[in-house]
N, C-alpha and C positions, 0 to 999 in steps of 0.2 A: 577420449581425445588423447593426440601422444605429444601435440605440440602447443602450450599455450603461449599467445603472445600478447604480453600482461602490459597495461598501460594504466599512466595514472596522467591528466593531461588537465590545462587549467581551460582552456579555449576550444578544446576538441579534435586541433589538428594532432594531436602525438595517439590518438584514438585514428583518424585517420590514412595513421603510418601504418597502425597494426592491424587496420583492417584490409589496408590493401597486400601487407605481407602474407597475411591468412590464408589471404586468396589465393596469392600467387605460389603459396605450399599448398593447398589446395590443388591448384592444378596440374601438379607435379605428383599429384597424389597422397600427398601427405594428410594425416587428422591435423586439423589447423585450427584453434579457436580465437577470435581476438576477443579483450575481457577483460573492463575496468579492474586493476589489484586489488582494488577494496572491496569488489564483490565474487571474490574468487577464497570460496571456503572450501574447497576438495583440491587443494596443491597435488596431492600425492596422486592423483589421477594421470600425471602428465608427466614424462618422459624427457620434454625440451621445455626448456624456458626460453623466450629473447622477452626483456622486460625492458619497456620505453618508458622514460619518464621526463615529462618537462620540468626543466632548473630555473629556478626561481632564485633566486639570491643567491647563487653559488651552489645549489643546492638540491635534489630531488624534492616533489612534493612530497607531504607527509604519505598519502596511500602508498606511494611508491616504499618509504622506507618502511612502511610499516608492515609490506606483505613480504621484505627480507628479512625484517626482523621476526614473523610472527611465522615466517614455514624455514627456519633455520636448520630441523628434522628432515624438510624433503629435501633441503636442496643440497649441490654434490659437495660440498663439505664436509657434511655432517653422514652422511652414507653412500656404502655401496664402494666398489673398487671402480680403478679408471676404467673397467668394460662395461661396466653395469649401474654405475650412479648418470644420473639424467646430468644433460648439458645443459650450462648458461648462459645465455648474453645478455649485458646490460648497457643500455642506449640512451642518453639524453638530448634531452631537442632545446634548445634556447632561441629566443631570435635574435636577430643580428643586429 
């Protein structure tokens, strides 16, 4: 897969964003995976990140912090120059 889009969600809807994002990279022809953070053990597999997470008290759920804290090695920080380190976006969904 070159694109995952990693979600940690408490009700299912911020799973629902990312699987319709998937799709719609998907269509466009892109490798698209959508994929709870907390069961996402092969980070370095993927190329793109968009990672969704619902805010809870100001705040990402725990899976969410815990799959930026725990792939700190793949993600573009920590390697690769700006042509060659994978892309990141990070998103959170609250309700209103």
């Amino acid at each position: 897969m070159d694109v995952l889009l990693g979600y940690a969600t408490a009700h299912c809807s911020t799973r629902g964003i990312a699987d319709g994002l998937a799709a719609e990279l998907g269509d466009a022809g892109l490798k698209a995976e959508a994929r709870a953070m907390g069961s996402v053990d092969d980070a370095d597999a993927y190329n793109v990140f968009v990672l969704s997470g619902t805010i809870h008290g100001q705040t990402w759920l725990g899976p969410a912090k815990a799959f930026v804290r725990d792939n700190l090695d793949v993600l573009p920080a920590a390697r690769g120059t700006a042509q060659t380190r994978p892309r990141v976006r990070a998103l959170g969904s609250a309700p209103l």
